[in-house]
PyMOL Python script that loads the backbone (N, CA, C, O; Angstrom):
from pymol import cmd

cmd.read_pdbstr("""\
ATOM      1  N   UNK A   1      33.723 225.938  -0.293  1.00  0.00           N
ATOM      2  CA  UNK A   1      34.279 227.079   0.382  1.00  0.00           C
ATOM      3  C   UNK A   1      35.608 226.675   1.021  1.00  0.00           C
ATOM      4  O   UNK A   1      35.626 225.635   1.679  1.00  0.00           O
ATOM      5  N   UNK A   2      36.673 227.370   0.895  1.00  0.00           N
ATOM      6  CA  UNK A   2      37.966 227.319   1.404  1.00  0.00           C
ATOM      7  C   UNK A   2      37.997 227.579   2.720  1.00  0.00           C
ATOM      8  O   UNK A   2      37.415 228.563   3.178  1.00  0.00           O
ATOM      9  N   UNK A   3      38.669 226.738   3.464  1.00  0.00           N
ATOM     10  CA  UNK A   3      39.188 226.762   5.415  1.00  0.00           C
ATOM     11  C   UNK A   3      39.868 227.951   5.352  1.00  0.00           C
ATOM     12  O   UNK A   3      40.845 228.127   4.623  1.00  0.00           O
ATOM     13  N   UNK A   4      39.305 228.932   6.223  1.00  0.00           N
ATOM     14  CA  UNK A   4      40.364 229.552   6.605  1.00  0.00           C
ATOM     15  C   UNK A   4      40.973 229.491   7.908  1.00  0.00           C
ATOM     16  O   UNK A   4      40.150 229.549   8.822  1.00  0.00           O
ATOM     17  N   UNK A   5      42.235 229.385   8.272  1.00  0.00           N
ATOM     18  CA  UNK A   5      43.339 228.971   9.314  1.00  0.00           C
ATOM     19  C   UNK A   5      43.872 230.654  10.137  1.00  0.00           C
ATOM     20  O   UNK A   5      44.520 231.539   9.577  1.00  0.00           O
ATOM     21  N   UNK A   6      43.329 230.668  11.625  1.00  0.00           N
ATOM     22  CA  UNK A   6      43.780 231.346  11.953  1.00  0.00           C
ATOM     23  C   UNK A   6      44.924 230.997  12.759  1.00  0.00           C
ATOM     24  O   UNK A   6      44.965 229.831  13.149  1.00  0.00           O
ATOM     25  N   UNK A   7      45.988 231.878  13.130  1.00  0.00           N
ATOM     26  CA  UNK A   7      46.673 231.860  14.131  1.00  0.00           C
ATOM     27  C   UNK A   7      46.937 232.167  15.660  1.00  0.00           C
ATOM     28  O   UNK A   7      46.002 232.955  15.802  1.00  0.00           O
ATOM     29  N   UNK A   8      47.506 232.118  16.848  1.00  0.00           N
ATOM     30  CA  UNK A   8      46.632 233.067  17.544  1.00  0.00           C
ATOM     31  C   UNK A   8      48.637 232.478  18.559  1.00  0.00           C
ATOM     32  O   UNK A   8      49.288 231.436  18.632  1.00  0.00           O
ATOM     33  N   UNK A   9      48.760 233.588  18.966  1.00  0.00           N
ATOM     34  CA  UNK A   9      50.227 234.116  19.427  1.00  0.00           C
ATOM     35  C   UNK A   9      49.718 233.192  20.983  1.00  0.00           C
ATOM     36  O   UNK A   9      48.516 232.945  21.082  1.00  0.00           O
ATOM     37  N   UNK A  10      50.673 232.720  22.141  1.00  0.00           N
ATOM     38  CA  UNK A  10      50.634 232.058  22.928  1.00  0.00           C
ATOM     39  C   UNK A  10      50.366 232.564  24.079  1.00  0.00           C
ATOM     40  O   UNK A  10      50.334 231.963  25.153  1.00  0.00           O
ATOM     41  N   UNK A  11      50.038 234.394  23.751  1.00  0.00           N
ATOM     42  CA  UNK A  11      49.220 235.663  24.224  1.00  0.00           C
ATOM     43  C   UNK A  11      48.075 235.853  24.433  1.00  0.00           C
ATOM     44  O   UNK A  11      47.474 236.165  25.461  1.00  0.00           O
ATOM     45  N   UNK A  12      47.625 235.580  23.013  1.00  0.00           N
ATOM     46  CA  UNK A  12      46.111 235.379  22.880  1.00  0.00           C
ATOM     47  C   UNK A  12      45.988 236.109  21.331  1.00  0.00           C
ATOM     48  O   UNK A  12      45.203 235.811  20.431  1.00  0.00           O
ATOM     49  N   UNK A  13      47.123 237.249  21.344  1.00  0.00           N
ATOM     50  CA  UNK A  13      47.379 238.048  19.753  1.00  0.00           C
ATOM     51  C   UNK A  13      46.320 236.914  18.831  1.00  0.00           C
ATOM     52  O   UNK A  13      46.345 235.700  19.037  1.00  0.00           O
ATOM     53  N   UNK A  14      45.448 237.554  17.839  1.00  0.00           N
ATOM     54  CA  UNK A  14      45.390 236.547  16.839  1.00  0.00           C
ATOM     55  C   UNK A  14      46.089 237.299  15.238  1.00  0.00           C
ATOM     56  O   UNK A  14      45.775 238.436  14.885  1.00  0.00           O
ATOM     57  N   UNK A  15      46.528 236.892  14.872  1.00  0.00           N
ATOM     58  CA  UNK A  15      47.650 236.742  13.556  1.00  0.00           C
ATOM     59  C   UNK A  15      46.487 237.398  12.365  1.00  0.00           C
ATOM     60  O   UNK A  15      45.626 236.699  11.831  1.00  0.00           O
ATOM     61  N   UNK A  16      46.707 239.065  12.064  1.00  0.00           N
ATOM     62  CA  UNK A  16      46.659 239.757  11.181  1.00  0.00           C
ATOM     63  C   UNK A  16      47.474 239.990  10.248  1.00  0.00           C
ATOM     64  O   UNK A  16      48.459 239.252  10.258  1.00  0.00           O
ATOM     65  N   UNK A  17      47.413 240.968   9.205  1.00  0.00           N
ATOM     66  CA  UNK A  17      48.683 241.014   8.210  1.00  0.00           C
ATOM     67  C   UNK A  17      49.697 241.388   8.509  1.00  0.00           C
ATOM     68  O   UNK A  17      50.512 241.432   7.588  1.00  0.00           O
ATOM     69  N   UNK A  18      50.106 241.771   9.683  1.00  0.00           N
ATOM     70  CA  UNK A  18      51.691 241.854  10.095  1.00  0.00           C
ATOM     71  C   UNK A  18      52.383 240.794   9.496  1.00  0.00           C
ATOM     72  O   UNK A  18      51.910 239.715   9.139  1.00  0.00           O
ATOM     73  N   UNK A  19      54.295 241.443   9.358  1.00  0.00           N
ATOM     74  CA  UNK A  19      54.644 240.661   9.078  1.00  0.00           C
ATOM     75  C   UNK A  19      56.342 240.717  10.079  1.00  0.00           C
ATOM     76  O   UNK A  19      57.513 240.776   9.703  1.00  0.00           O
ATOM     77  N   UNK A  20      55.709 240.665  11.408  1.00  0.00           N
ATOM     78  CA  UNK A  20      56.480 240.555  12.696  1.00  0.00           C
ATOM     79  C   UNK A  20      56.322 239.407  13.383  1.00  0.00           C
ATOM     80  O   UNK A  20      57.043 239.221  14.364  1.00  0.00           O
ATOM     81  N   UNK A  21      55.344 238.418  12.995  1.00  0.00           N
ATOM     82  CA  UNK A  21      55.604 236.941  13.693  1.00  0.00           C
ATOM     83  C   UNK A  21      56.421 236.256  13.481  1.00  0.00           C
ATOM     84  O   UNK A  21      57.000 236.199  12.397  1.00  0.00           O
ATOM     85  N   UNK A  22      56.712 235.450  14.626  1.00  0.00           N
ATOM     86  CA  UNK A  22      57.923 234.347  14.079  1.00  0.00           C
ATOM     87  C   UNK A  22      57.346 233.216  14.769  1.00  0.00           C
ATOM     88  O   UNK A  22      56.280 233.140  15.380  1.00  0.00           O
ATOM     89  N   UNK A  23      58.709 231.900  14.453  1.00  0.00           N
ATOM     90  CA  UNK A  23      57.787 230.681  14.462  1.00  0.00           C
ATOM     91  C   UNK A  23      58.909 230.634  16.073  1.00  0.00           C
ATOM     92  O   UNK A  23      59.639 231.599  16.297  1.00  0.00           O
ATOM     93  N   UNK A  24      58.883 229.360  17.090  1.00  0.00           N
ATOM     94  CA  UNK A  24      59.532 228.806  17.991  1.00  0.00           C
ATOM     95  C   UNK A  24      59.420 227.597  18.010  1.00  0.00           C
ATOM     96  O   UNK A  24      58.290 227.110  18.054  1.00  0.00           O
ATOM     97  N   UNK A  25      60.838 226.585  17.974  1.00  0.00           N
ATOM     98  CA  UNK A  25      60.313 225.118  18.237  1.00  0.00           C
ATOM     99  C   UNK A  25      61.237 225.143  19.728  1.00  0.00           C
ATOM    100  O   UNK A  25      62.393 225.567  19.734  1.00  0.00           O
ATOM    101  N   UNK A  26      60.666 224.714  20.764  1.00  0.00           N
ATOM    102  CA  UNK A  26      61.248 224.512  22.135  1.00  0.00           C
ATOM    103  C   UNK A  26      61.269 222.781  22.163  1.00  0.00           C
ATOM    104  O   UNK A  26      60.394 222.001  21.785  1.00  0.00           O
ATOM    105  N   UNK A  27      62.813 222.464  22.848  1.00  0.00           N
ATOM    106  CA  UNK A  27      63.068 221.538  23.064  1.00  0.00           C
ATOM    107  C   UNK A  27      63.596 221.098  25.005  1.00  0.00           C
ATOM    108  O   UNK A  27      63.937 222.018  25.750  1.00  0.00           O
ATOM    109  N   UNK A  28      63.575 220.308  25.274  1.00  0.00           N
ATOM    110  CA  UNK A  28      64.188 220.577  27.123  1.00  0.00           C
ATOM    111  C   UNK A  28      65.243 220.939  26.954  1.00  0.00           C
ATOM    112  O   UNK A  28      65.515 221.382  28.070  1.00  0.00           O
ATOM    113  N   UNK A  29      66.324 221.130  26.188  1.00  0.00           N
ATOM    114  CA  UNK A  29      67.655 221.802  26.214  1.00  0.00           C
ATOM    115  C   UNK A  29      67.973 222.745  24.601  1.00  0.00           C
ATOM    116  O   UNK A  29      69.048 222.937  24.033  1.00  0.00           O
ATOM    117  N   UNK A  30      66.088 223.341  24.076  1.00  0.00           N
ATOM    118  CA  UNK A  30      66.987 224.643  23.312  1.00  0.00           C
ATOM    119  C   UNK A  30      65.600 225.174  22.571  1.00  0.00           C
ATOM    120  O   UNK A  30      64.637 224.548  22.128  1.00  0.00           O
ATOM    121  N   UNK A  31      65.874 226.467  22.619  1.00  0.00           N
ATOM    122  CA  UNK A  31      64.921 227.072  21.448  1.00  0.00           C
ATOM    123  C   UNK A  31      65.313 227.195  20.209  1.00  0.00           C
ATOM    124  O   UNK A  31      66.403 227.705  19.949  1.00  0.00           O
ATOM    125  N   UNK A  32      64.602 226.810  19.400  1.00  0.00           N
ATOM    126  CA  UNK A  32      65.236 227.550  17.950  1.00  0.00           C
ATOM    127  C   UNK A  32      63.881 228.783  17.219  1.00  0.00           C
ATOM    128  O   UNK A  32      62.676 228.619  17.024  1.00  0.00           O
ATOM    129  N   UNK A  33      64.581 229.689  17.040  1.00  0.00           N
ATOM    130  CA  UNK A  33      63.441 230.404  16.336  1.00  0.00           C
ATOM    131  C   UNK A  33      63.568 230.732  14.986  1.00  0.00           C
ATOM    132  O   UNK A  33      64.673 230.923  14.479  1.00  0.00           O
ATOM    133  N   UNK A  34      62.214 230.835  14.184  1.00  0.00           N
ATOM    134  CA  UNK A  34      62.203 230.675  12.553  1.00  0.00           C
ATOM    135  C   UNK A  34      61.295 231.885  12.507  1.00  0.00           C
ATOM    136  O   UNK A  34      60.320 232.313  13.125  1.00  0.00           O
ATOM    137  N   UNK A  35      62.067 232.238  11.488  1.00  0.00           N
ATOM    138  CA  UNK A  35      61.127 233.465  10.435  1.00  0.00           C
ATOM    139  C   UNK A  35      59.683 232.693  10.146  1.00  0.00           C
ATOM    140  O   UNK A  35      59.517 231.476  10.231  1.00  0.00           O
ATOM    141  N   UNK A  36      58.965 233.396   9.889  1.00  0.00           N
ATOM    142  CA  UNK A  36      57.376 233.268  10.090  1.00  0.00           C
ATOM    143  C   UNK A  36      57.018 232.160   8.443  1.00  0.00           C
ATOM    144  O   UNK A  36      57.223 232.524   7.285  1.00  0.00           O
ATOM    145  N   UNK A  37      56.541 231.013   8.833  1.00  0.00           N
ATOM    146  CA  UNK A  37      56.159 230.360   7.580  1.00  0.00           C
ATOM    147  C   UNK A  37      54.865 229.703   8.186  1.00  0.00           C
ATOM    148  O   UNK A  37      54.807 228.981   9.181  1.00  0.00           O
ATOM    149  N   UNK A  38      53.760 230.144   7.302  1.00  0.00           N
ATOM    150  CA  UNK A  38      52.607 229.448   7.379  1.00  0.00           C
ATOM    151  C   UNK A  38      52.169 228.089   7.699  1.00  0.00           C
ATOM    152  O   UNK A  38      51.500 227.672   8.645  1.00  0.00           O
ATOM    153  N   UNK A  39      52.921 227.239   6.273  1.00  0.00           N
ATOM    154  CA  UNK A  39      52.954 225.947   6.236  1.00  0.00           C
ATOM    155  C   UNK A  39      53.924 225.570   7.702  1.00  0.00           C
ATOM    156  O   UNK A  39      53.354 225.027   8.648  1.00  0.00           O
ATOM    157  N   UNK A  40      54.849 225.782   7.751  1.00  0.00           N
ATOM    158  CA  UNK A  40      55.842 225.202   9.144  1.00  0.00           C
ATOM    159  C   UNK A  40      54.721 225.833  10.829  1.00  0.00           C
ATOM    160  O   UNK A  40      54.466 225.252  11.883  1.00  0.00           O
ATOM    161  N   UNK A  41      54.433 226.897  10.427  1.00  0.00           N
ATOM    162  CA  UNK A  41      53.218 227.403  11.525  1.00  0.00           C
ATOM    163  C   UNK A  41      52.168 226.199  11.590  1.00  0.00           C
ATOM    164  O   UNK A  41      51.856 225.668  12.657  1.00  0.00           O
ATOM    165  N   UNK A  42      51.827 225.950  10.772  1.00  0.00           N
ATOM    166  CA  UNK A  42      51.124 224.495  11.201  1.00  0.00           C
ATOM    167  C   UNK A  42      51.245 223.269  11.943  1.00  0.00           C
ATOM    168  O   UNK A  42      50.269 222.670  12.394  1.00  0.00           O
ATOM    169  N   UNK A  43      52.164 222.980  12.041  1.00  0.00           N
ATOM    170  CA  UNK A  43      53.381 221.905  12.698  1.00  0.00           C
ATOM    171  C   UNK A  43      52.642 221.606  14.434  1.00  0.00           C
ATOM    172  O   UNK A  43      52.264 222.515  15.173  1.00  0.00           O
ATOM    173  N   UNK A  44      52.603 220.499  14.680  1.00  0.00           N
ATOM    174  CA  UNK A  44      52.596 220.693  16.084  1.00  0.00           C
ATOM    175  C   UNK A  44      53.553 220.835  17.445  1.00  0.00           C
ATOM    176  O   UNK A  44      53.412 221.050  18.649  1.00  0.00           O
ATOM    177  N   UNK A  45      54.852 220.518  16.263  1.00  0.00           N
ATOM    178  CA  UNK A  45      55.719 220.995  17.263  1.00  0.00           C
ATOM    179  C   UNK A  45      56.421 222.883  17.075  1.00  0.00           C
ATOM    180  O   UNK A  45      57.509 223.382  17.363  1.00  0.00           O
ATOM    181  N   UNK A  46      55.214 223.417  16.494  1.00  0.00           N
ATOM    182  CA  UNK A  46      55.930 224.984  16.628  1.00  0.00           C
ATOM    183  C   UNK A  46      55.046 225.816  17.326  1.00  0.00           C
ATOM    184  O   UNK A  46      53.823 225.775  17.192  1.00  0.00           O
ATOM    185  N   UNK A  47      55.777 226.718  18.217  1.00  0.00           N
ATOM    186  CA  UNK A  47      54.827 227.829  18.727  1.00  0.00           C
ATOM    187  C   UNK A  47      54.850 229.232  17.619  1.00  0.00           C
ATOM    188  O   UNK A  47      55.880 229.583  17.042  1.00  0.00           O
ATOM    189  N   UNK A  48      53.667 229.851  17.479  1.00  0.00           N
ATOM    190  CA  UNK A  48      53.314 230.579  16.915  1.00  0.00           C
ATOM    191  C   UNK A  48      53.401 232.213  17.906  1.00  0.00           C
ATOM    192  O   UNK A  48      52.564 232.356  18.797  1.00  0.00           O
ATOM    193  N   UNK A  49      54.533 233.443  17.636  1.00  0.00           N
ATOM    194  CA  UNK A  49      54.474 233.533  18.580  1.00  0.00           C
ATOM    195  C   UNK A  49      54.315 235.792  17.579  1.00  0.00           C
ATOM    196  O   UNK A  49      54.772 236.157  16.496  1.00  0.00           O
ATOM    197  N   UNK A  50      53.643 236.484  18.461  1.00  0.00           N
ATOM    198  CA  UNK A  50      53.143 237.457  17.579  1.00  0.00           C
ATOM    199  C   UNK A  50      54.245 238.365  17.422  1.00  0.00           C
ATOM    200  O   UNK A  50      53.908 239.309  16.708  1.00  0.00           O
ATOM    201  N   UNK A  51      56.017 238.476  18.012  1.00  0.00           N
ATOM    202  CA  UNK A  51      56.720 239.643  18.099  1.00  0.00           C
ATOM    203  C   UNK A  51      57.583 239.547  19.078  1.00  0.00           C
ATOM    204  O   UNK A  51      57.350 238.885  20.090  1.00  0.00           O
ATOM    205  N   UNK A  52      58.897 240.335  18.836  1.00  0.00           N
ATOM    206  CA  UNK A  52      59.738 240.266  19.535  1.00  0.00           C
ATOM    207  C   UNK A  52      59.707 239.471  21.457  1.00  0.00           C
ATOM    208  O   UNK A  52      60.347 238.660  22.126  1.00  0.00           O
ATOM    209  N   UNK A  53      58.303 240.557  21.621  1.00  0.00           N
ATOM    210  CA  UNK A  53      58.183 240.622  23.344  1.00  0.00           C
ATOM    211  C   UNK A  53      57.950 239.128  23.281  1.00  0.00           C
ATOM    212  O   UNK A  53      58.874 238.421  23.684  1.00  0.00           O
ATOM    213  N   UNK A  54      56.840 238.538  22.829  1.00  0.00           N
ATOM    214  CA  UNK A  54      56.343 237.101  23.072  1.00  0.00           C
ATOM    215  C   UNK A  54      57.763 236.228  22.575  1.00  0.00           C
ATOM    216  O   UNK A  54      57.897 235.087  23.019  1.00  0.00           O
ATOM    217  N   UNK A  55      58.584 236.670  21.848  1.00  0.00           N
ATOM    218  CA  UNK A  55      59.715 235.590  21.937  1.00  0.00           C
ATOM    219  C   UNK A  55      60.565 236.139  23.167  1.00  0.00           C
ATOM    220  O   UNK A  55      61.204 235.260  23.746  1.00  0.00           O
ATOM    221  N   UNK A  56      60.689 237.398  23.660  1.00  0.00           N
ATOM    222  CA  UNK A  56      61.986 237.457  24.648  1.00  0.00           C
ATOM    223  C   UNK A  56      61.480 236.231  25.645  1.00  0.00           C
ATOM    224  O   UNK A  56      62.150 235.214  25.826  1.00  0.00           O
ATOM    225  N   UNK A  57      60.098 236.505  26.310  1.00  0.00           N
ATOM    226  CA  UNK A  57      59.929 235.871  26.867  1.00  0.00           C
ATOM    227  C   UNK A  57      59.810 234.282  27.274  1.00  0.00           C
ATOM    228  O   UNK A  57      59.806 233.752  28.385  1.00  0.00           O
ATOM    229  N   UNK A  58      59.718 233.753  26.025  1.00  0.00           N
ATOM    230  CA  UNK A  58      59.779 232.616  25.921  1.00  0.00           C
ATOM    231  C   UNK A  58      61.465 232.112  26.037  1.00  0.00           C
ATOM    232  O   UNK A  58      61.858 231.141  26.683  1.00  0.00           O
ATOM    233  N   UNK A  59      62.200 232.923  25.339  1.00  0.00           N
ATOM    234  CA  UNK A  59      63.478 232.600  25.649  1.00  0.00           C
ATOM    235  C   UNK A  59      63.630 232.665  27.227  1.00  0.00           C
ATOM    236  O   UNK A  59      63.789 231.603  27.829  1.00  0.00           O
ATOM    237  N   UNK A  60      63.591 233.825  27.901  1.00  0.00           N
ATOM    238  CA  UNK A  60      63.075 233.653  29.507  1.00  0.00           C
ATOM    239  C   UNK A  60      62.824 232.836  30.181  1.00  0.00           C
ATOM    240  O   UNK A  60      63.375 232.746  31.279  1.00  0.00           O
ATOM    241  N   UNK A  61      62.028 232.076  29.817  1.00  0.00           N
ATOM    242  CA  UNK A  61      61.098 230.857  30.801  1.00  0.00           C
ATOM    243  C   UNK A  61      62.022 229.866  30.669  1.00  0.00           C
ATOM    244  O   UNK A  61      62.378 229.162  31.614  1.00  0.00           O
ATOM    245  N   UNK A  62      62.620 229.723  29.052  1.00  0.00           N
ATOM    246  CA  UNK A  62      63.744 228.471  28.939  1.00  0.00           C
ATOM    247  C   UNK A  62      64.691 228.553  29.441  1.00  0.00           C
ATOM    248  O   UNK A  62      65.242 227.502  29.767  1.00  0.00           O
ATOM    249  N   UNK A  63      65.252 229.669  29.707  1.00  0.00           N
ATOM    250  CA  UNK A  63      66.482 229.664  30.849  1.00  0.00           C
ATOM    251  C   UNK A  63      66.171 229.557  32.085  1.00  0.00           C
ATOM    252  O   UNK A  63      66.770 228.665  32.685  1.00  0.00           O
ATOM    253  N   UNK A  64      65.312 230.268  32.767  1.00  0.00           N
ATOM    254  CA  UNK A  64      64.539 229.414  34.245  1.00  0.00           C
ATOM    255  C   UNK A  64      64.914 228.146  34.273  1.00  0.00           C
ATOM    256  O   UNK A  64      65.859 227.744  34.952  1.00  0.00           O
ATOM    257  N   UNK A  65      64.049 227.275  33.382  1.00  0.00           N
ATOM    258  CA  UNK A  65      63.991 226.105  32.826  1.00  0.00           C
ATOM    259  C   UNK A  65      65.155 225.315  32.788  1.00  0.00           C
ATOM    260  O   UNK A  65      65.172 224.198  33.304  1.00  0.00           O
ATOM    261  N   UNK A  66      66.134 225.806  32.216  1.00  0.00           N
ATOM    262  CA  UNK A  66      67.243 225.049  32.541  1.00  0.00           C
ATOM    263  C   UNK A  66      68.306 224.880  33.578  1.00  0.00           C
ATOM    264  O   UNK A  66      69.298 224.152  33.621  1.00  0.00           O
ATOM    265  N   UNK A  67      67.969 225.479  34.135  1.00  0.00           N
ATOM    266  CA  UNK A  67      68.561 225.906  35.613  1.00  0.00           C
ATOM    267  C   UNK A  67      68.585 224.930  36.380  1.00  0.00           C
ATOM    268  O   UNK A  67      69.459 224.721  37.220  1.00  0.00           O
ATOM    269  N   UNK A  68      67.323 224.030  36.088  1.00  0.00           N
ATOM    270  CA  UNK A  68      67.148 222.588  36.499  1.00  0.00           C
ATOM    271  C   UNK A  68      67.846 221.604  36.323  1.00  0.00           C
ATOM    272  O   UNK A  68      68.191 220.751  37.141  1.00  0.00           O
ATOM    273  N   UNK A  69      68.157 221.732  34.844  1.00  0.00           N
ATOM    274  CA  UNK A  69      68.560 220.263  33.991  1.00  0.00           C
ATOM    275  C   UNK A  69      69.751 219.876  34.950  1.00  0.00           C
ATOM    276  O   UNK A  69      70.256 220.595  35.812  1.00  0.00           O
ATOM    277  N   UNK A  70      70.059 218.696  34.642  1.00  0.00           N
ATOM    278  CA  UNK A  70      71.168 217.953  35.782  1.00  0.00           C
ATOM    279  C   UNK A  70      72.795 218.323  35.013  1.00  0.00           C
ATOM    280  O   UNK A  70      73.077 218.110  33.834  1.00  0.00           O
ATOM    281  N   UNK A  71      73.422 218.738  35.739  1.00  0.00           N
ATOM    282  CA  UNK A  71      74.561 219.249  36.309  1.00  0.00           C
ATOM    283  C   UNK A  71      75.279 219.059  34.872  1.00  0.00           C
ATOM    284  O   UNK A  71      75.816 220.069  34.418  1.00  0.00           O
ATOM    285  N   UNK A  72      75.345 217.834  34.086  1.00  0.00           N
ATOM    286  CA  UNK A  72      76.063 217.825  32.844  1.00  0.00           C
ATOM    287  C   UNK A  72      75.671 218.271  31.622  1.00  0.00           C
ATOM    288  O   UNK A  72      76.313 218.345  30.574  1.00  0.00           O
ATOM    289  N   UNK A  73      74.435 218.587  31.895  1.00  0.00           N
ATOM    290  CA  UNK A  73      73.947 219.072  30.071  1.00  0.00           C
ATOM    291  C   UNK A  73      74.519 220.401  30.050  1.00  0.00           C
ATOM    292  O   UNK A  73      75.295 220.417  29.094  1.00  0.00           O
ATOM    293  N   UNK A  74      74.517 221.663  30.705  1.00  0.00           N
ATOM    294  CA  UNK A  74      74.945 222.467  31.042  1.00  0.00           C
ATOM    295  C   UNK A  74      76.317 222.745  30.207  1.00  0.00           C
ATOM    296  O   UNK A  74      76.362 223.376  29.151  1.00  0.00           O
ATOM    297  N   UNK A  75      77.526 222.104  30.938  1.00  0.00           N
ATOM    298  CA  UNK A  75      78.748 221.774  30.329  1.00  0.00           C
ATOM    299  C   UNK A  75      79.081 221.158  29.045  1.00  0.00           C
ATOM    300  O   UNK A  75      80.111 221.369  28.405  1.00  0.00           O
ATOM    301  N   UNK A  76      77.997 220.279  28.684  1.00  0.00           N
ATOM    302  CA  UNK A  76      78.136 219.452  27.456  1.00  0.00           C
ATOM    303  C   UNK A  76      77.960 220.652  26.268  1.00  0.00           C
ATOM    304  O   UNK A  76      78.521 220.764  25.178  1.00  0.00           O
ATOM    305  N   UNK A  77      76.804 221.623  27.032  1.00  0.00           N
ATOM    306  CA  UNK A  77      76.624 222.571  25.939  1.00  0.00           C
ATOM    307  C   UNK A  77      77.551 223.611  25.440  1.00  0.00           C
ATOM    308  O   UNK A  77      77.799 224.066  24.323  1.00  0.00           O
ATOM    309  N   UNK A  78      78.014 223.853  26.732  1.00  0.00           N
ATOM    310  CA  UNK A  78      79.478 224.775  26.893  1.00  0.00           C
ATOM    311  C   UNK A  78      80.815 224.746  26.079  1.00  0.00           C
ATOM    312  O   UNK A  78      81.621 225.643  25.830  1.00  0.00           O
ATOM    313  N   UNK A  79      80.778 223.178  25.684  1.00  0.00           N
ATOM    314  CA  UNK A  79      81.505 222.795  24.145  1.00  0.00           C
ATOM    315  C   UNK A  79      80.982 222.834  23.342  1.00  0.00           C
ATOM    316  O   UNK A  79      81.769 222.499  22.457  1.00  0.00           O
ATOM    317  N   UNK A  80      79.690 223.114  22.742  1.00  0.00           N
ATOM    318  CA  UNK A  80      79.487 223.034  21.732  1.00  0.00           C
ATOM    319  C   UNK A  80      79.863 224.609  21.143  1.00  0.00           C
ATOM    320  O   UNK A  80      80.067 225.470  21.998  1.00  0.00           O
ATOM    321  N   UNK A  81      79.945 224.942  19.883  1.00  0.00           N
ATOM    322  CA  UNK A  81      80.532 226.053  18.662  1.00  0.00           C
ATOM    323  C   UNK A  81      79.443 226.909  18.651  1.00  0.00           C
ATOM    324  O   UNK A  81      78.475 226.195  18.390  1.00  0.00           O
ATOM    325  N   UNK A  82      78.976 228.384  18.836  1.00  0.00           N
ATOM    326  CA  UNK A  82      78.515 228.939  18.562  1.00  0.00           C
ATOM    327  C   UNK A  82      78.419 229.074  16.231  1.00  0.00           C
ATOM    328  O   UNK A  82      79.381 229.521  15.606  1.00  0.00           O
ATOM    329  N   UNK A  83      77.480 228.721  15.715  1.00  0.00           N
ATOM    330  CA  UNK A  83      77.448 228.912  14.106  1.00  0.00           C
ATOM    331  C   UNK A  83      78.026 231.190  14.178  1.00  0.00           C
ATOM    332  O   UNK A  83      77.665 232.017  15.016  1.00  0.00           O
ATOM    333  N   UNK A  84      78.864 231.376  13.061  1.00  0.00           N
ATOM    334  CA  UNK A  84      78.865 232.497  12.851  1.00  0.00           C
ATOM    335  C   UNK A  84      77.746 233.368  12.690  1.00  0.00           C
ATOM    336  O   UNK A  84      77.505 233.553  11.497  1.00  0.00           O
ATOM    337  N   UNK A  85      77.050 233.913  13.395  1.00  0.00           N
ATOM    338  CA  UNK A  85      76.286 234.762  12.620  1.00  0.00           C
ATOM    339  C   UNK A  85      76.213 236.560  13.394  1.00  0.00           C
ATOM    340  O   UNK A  85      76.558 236.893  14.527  1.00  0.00           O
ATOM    341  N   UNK A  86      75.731 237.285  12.457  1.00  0.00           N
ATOM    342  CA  UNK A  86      76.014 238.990  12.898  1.00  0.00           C
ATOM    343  C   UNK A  86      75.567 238.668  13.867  1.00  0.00           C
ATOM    344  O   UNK A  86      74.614 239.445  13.797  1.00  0.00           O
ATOM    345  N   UNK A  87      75.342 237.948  15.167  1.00  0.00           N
ATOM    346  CA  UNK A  87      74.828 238.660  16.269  1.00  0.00           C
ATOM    347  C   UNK A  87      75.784 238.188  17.187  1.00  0.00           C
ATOM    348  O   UNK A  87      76.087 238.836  18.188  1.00  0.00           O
ATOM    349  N   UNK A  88      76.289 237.069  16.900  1.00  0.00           N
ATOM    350  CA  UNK A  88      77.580 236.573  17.709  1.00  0.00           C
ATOM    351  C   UNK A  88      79.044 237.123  17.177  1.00  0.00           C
ATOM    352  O   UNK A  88      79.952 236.964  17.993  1.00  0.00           O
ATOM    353  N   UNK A  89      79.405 237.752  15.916  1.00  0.00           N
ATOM    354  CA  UNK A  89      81.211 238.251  15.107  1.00  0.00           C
ATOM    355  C   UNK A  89      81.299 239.330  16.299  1.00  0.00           C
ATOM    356  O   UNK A  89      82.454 239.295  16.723  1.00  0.00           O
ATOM    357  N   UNK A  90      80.717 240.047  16.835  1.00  0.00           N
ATOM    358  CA  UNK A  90      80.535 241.369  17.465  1.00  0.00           C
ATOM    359  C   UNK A  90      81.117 242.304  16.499  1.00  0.00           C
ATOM    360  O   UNK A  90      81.596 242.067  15.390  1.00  0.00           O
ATOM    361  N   UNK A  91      80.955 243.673  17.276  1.00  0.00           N
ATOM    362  CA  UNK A  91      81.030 244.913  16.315  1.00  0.00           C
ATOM    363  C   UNK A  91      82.202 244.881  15.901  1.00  0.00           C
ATOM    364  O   UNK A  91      83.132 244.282  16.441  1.00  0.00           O
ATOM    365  N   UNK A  92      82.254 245.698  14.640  1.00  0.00           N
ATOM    366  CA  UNK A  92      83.891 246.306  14.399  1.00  0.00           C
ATOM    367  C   UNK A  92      84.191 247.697  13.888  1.00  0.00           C
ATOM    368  O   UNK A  92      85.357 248.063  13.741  1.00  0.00           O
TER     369      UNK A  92
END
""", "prot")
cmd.dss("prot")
cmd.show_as("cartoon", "prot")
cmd.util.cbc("prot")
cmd.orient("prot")
């Protein structure tokens, strides 16, 4: 008999056939978020997270969060290049 693998959002959501989850890997200085992959959902360094709300929030907590970090990471980041993408060109 085949394992079956559930998921379960950092909510408590558990992972039906929607196809509105996404993945989160949190680091002390960044989130990155991924379109929903099973195999990478496995990972122990990804949060499994059920929809928009459960990611705003998580983005949320990481900015709290950094509010802390010491005085230069802040700035160090402040040079770094935003990558092009539609959410940063703004409208035209």
């Amino acid at each position: 008999m085949a394992a079956v693998t559930t998921f379960t959002c950092v909510c408590g959501v558990e992972k039906r056939a929607s196809n509105h989850w996404i993945l989160a890997r949190v680091t002390s200085d960044s989130v990155t978020f991924l379109p929903w992959d099973r195999d990478l959902a496995l990972s122990d360094d990804v949060i499994v997270l059920c929809g928009e709300g459960c990611a705003a929030a998580l983005l949320s907590r990481s900015l709290g969060e950094w509010k802390h970090l010491p005085a230069n990471v802040p700035r160090a980041m402040a040079n770094m290049s935003l990558p092009q993408t539609s959410l940063n060109r703004g409208a035209r």
